[in-house]
BALUM-468617 format. One record per residue: residue number from 1; residue in three letters; x, y, z of N, C-alpha, C, CB in turn. Coordinates in pm, whole numbers. Glycine has a CB too. Example, Ala and Ser with C-alpha at 12.3 -4.5 7.8 and 13.67 -1.06 7.14 Angstrom:
! BALUM-468617
> 1,ALA,1319,-569,780,1230,-450,780,1320,-330,780,1131,-447,905;
> 2,SER,1285,-225,708,1367,-106,714,1290,3,787,1408,-60,572;
//
This chain:
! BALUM-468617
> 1,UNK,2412,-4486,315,2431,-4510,174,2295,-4544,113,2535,-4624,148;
> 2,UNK,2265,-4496,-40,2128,-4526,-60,2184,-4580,-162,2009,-4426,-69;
> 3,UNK,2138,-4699,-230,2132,-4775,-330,2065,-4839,-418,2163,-4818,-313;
> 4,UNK,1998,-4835,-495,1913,-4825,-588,1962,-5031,-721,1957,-4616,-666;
> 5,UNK,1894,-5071,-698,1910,-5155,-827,1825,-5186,-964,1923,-5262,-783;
> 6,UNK,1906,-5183,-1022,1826,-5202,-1221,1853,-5311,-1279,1886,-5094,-1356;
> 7,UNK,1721,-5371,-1321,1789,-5507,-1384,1775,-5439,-1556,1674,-5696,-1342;
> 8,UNK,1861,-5522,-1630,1900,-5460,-1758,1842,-5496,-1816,2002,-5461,-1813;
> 9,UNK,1755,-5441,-1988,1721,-5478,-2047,1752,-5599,-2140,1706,-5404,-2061;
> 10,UNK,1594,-5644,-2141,1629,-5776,-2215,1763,-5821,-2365,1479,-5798,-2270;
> 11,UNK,1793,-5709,-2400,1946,-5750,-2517,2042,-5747,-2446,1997,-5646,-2647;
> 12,UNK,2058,-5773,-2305,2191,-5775,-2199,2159,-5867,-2130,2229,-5653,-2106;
> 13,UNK,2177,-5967,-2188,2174,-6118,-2093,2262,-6132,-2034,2169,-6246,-2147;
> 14,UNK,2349,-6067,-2056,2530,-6081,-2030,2546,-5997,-1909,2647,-6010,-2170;
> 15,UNK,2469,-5913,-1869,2407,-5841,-1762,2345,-5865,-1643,2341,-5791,-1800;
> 16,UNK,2319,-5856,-1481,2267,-5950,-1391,2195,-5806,-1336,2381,-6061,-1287;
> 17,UNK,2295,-5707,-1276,2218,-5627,-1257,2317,-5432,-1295,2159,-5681,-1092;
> 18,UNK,2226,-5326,-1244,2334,-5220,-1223,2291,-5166,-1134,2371,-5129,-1320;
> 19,UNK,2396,-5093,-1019,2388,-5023,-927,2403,-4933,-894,2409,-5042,-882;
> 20,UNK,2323,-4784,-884,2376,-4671,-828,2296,-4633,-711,2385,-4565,-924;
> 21,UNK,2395,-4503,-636,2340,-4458,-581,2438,-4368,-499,2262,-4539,-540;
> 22,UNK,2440,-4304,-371,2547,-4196,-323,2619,-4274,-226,2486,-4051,-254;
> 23,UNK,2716,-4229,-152,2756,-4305,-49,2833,-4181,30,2846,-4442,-95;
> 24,UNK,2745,-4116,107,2763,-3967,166,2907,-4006,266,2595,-3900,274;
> 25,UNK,2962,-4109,276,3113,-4113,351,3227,-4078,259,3150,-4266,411;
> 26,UNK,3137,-4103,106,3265,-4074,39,3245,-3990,4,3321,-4138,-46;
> 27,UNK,3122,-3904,11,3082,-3798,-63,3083,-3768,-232,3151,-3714,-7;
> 28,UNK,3009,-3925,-270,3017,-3946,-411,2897,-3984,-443,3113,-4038,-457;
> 29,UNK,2839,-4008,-600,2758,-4129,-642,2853,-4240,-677,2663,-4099,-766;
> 30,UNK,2774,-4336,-698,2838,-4466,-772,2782,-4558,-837,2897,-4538,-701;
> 31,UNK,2840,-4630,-935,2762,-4705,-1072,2825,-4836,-1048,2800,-4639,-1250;
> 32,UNK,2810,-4927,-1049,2866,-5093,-1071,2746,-5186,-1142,2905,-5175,-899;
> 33,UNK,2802,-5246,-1222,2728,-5317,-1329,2804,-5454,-1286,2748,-5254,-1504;
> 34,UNK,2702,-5559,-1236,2732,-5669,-1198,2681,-5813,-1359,2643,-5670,-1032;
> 35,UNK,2818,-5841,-1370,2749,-5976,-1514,2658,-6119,-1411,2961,-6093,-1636;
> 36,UNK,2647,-6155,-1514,2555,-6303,-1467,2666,-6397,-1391,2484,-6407,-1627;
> 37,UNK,2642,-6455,-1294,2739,-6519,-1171,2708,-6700,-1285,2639,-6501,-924;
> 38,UNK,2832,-6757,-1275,2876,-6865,-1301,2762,-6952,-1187,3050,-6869,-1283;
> 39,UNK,2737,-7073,-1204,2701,-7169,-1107,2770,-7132,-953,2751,-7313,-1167;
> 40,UNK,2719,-7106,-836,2771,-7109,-726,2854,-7018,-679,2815,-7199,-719;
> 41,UNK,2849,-6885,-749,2954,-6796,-726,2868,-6642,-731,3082,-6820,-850;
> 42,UNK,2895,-6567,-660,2867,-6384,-651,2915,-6375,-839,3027,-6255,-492;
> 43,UNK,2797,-6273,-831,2825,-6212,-963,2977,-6110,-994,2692,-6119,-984;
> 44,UNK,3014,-6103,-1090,3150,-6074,-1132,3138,-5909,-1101,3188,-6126,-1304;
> 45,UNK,3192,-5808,-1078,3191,-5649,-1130,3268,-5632,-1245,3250,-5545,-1025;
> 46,UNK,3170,-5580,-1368,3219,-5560,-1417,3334,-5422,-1505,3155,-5616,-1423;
> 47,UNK,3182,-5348,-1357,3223,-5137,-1437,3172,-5089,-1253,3025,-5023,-1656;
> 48,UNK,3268,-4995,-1190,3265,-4968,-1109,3316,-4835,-1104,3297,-5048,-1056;
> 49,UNK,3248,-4731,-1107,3261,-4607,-1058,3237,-4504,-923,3212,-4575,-1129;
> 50,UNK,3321,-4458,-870,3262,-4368,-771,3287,-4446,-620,3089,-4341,-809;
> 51,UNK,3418,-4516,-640,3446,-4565,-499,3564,-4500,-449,3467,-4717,-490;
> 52,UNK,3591,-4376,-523,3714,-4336,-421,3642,-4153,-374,3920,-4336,-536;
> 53,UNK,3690,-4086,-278,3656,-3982,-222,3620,-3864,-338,3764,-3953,-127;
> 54,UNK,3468,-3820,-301,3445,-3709,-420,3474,-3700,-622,3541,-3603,-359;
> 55,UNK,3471,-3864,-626,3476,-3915,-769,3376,-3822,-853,3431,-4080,-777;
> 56,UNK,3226,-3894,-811,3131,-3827,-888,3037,-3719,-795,3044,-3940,-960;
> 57,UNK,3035,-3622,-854,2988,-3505,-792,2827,-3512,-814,3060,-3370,-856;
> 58,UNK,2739,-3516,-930,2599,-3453,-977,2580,-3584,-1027,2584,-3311,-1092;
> 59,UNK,2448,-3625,-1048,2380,-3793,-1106,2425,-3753,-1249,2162,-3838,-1089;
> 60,UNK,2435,-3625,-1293,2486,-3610,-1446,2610,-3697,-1492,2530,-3457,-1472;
> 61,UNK,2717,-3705,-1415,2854,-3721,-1463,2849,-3914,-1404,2995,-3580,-1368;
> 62,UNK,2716,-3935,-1390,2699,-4094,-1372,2709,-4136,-1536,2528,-4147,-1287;
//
């Protein structure tokens, strides 16, 4: 799996990080946008694409 992270521009504070990248078992890409984690806790997901088999095909349809 290759995975790639982006931290968001500064008008998305509300934002922690976003994630893509392929995951050749599922034979997909995938996007997850993680918000800012509360005190003591993993950050929340908030947008998650491309975790079920052959979702996203081309980085286009990311």
């Amino acid at each position: 799996m290759s995975r790639y992270s982006l931290k968001p521009l500064p008008q998305h504070s509300d934002i922690f990080e976003v994630a893509v990248g392929w995951d050749p078992g599922l034979g997909t890409f995938f996007v997850m946008v993680f918000g800012v984690a509360d005190a003591g806790r993993d950050p929340e997901v908030r947008y998650w694409q491309g975790g079920q088999p052959n979702q996203i095909a081309t980085v286009q349809e990311l």
